[in-house]
C-alpha positions as CSV (number, residue, x, y, z in Angstrom):
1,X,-10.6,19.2,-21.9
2,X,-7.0,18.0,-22.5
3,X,-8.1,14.3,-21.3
4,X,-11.7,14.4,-22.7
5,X,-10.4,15.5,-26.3
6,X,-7.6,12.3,-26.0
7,X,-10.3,9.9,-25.7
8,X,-10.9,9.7,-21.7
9,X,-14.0,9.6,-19.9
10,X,-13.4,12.3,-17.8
11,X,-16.1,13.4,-14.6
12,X,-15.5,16.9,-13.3
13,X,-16.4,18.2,-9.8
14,X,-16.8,21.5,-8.3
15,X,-15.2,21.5,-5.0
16,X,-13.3,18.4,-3.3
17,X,-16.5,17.8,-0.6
18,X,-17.9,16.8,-4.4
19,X,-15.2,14.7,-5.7
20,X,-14.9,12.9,-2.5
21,X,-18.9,12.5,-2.6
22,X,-18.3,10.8,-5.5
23,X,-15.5,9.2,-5.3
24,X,-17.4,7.2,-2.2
25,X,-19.7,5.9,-4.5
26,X,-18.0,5.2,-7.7
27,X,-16.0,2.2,-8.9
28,X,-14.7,3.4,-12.3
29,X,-12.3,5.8,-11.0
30,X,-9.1,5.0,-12.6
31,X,-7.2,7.8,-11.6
32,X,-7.5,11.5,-9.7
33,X,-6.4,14.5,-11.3
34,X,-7.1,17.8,-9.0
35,X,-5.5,21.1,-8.9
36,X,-4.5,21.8,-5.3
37,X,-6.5,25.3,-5.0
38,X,-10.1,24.7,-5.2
39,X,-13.4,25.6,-3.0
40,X,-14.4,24.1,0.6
41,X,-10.8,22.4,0.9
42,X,-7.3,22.9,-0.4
43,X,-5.5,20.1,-3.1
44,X,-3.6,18.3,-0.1
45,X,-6.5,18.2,2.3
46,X,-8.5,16.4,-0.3
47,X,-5.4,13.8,-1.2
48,X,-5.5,12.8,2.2
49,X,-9.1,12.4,2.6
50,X,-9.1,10.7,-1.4
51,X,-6.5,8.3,-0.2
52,X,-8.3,7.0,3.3
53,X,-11.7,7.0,1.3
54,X,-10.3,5.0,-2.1
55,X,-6.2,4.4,-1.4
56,X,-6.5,2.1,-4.6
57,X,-6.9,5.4,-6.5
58,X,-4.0,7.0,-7.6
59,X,-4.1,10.8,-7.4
60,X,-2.0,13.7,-9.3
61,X,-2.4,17.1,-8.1
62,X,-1.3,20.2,-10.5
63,X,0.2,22.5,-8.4
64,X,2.0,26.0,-9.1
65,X,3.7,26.0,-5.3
66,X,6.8,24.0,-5.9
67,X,6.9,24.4,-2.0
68,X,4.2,22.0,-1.9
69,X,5.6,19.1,-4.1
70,X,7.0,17.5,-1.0
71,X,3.9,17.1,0.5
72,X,2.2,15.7,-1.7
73,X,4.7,13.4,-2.8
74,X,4.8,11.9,1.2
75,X,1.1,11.5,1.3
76,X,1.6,9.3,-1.3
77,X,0.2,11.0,-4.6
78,X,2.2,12.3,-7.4
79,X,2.6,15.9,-8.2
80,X,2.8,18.1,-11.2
81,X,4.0,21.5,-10.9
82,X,2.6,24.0,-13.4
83,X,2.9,25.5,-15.8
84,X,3.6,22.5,-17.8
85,X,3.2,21.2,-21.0
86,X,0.1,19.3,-21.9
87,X,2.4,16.1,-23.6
88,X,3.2,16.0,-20.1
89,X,0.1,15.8,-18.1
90,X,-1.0,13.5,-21.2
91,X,1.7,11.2,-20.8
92,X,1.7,10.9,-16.6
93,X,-2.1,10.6,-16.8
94,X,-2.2,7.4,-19.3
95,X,1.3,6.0,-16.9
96,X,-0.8,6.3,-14.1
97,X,-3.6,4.7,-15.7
98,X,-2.0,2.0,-16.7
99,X,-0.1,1.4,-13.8
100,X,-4.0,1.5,-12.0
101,X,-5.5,-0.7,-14.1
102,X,-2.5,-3.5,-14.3
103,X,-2.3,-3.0,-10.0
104,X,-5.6,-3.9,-10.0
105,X,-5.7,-6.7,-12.7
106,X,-3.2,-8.3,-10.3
107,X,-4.5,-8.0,-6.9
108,X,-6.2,-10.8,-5.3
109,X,-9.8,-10.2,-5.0
């Protein structure tokens, strides 16, 4: 709600077997938020299978297991641990975004 309300087209799934479903067969996906406790697969599970599917996406997984930040970190996605504030998550988010969208502005087609 956060994103949506701050001007962000924002797509929700209900389990990562559904955001990988459509992250196959989308091309407007700037960026990947997820929590890392959700249904059919746990937050790091679905990183790595996000990152083999579309490693152009960048992926930020909220996370109240500071034990897992690590992890996450070396599969190559970024990681936010809650609680946190919601400047915060807005801020990384639209860095992220940027950081996307200017990657792939660059890259040779």
């Amino acid at each position: 709600m956060l994103l949506a309300a701050n001007g962000m087209q924002v797509s929700q799934c209900e389990s990562g077997k559904a955001a990988l479903a459509e992250l196959a067969h989308s091309n407007g996906i700037d960026l990947i938020v997820s929590d890392v406790s959700m249904p059919e697969m746990d937050g790091v599970e679905f990183a790595a299978r996000a990152h083999e599917l579309r490693p152009d996406v960048p992926l930020l997984l909220l996370t109240g297991h500071d034990s897992l930040v690590d992890e996450v970190i070396a599969q190559g996605s970024m990681a936010l641990l809650k609680p946190y504030e919601p400047e915060l998550l807005l801020g990384l988010v639209e860095e992220m975004v940027a950081r996307s969208l200017e990657a792939r502005s660059t890259s040779p087609r």
